[in-house]
N, C-alpha and C positions, 0 to 999 in steps of 0.2 A: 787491233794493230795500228797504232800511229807512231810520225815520226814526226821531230820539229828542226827543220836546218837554222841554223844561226850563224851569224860569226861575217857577214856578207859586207860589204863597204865598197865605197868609192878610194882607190889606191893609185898613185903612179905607176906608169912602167917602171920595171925593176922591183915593187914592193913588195911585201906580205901580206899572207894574209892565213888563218885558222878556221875555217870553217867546223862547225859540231852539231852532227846529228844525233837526236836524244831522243831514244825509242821509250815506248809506254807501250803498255798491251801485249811485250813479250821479253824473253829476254835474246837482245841483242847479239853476244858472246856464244849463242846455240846455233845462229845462222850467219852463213854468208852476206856479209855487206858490201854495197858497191855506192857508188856515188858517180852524177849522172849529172849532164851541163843542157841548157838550151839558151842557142843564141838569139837572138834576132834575127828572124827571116829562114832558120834552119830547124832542122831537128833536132829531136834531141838524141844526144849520144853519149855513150859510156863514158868514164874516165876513169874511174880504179875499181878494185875489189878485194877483201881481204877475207880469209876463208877462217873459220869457225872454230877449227883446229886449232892447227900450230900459228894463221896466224900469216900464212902466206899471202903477199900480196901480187898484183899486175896491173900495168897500169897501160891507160889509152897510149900510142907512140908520141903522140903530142902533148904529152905533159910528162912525161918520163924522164927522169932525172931532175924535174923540178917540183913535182907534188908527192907527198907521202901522207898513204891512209893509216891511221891505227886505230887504238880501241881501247877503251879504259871501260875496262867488263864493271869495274866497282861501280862508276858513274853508269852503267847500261847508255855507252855513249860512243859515236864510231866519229872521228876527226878526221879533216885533210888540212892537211899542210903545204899551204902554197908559196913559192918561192919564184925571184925571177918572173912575176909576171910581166904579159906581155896584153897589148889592146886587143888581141884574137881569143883570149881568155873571157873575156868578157860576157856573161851570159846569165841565167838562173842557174843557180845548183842544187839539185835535191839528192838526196837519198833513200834506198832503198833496200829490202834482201833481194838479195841478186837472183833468185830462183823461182820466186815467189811474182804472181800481179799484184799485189797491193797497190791499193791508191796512194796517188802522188801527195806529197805533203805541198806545201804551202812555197815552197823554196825560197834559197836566199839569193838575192840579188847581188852579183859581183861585177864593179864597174874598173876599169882599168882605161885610165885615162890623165892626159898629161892639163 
């Protein structure tokens, strides 16, 4: 079970950005995926999750209404879509199945800065 995040950049406030997580070792579309931040100096913590089904998502309250997780079962690949960023965004992003300890992948680095 691996996962690779990508998609991670140095962006302004206000900008975009796509992060994609690209699993191997399983398929994706069978479990629950979530995607998970760590800042500097803090923990790490959740930020979305999209369930296995239908498909349902939720998201951390701090990023809500500006990130959306999906899934392109073809590519075995779980995406977040960030919008409205802000410099408190700012951190590593990895992913992972949400129920599951799997080791953390490598994560991407997302810098939000003017």
């Amino acid at each position: 079970v691996q996962v690779a995040e990508s998609g991670g950049g140095l962006v302004q406030p206000g900008g975009s950005l796509r992060l994609s997580c690209a699993a191997s070792g399983f398929t994706s579309s069978s479990y629950a995926m979530s995607w998970y931040r760590q800042a500097p100096g803090k923990a790490r913590e959740w930020v979305a999750h999209i369930t296995s089904d239908i498909g349902d998502t939720r998201y951390a309250d701090s990023v809500k209404g500006r990130f959306t997780i999906s899934r392109d079962n073809a590519r075995n690949t779980v995406y977040l879509q960030m919008n409205s960023l802000q410099p408190d965004d700012t951190a590593i992003y990895y992913c992972r199945r949400t129920y599951y300890t799997d080791s953390w992948g490598q994560g991407t680095q997302v810098t939000v800065s003017s």
